[in-house]
N, C-alpha and C positions, 0 to 999 in steps of 0.2 A: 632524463632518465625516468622509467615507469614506475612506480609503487610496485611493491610483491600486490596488493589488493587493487591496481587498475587489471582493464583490459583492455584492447584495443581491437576494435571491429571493423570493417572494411564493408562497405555499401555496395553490393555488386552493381547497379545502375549506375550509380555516381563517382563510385569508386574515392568515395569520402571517407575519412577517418572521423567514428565520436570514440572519443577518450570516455569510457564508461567507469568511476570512482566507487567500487562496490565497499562498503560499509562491513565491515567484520562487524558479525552477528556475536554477541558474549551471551555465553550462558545466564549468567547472573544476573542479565538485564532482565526488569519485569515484567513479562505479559503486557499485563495492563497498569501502568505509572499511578500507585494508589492515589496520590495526591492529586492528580490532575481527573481521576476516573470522580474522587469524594467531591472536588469542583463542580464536575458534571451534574453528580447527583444534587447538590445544593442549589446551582441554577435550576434544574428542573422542580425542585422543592422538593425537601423531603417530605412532608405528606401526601406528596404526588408519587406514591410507587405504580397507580396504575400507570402513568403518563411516563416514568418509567420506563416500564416495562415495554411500554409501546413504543420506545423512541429507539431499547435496545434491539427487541423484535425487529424492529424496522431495519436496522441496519444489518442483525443477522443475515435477514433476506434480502437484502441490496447486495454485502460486498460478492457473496459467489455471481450476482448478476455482472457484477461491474471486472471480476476476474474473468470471466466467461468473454465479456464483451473485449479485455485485453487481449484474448489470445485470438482472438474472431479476426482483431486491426491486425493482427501480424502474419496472423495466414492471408489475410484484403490487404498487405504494403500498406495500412490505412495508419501513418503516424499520428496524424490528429486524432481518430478515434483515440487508438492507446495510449495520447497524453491525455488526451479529456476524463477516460476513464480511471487513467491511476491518478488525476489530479482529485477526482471526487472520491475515489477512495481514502487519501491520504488525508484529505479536510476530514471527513468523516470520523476516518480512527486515531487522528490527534486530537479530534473533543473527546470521545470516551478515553484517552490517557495509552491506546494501543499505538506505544513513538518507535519503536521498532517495526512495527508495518508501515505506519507511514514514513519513516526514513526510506524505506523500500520504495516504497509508491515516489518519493520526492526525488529518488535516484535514477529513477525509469522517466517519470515526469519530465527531466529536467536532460537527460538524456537525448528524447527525444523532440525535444523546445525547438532546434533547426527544423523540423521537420522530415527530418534526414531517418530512417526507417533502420532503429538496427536489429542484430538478433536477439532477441527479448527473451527468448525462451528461458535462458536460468534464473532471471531476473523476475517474470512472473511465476514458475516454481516456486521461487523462495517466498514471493508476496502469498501466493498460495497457504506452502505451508504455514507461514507465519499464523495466517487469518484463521486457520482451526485453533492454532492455541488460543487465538484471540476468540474464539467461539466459545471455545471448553470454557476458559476464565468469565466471561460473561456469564455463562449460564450458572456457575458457581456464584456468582455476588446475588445474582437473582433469588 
């Protein structure tokens, strides 16, 4: 029997079934997981805010590439692309402490592990949105 939160998709080429496990999104959960964001900041040293800043910047401008490049593999059937890309995304924003985008990204990730191509689209939506809140919250710790 299926979860109210699975869904199940159907591969038109292969006519395969992935059981996609979507993750109820809670309000209450935080942006950015303080404890693990204050982790980050420690490794990178705190007298190091420029280095910092630079490692945040850097990811600002990574994940809209690595979103961009998710919906590119599902218009190209290219599953490998769009694990590679929500797999680097999801490393990414489980070091700065953003575990709600990467739950997202590990759900997609791991979705499409067979290689089997499903339809992604609500699943990159949601990583989408996720990543601006996770934008806005950056730019405020900054």
């Amino acid at each position: 029997m299926q979860s109210p939160d699975s869904k199940r998709q159907t591969h038109p080429a292969t006519q395969n079934t992935v059981l996609i496990q979507t993750q109820p999104i809670t309000e209450d959960a935080p942006i950015l997981d303080p404890l693990i964001f204050e982790e980050f900041r420690r490794m990178v040293g705190v007298a190091s805010s420029d280095l910092l800043q630079e490692m945040i910047d850097c990811y600002i401008d990574e994940a809209p590439r690595l979103i961009q490049a998710m919906q590119e593999a599902l218009v190209l059937s290219d599953a490998v692309g769009l694990r590679r890309s929500a797999h680097t995304l999801k490393s990414s924003s489980a070091v700065l402490g953003a575990t709600t985008l990467a739950k997202l990204c590990q759900t997609l990730e791991t979705a499409t592990a067979s290689a089997i191509l499903i339809d992604a689209t609500t699943s990159i939506a949601q990583i989408e949105a996720e990543y601006k809140k996770v934008r806005i919250a950056l730019s405020i710790t900054q």
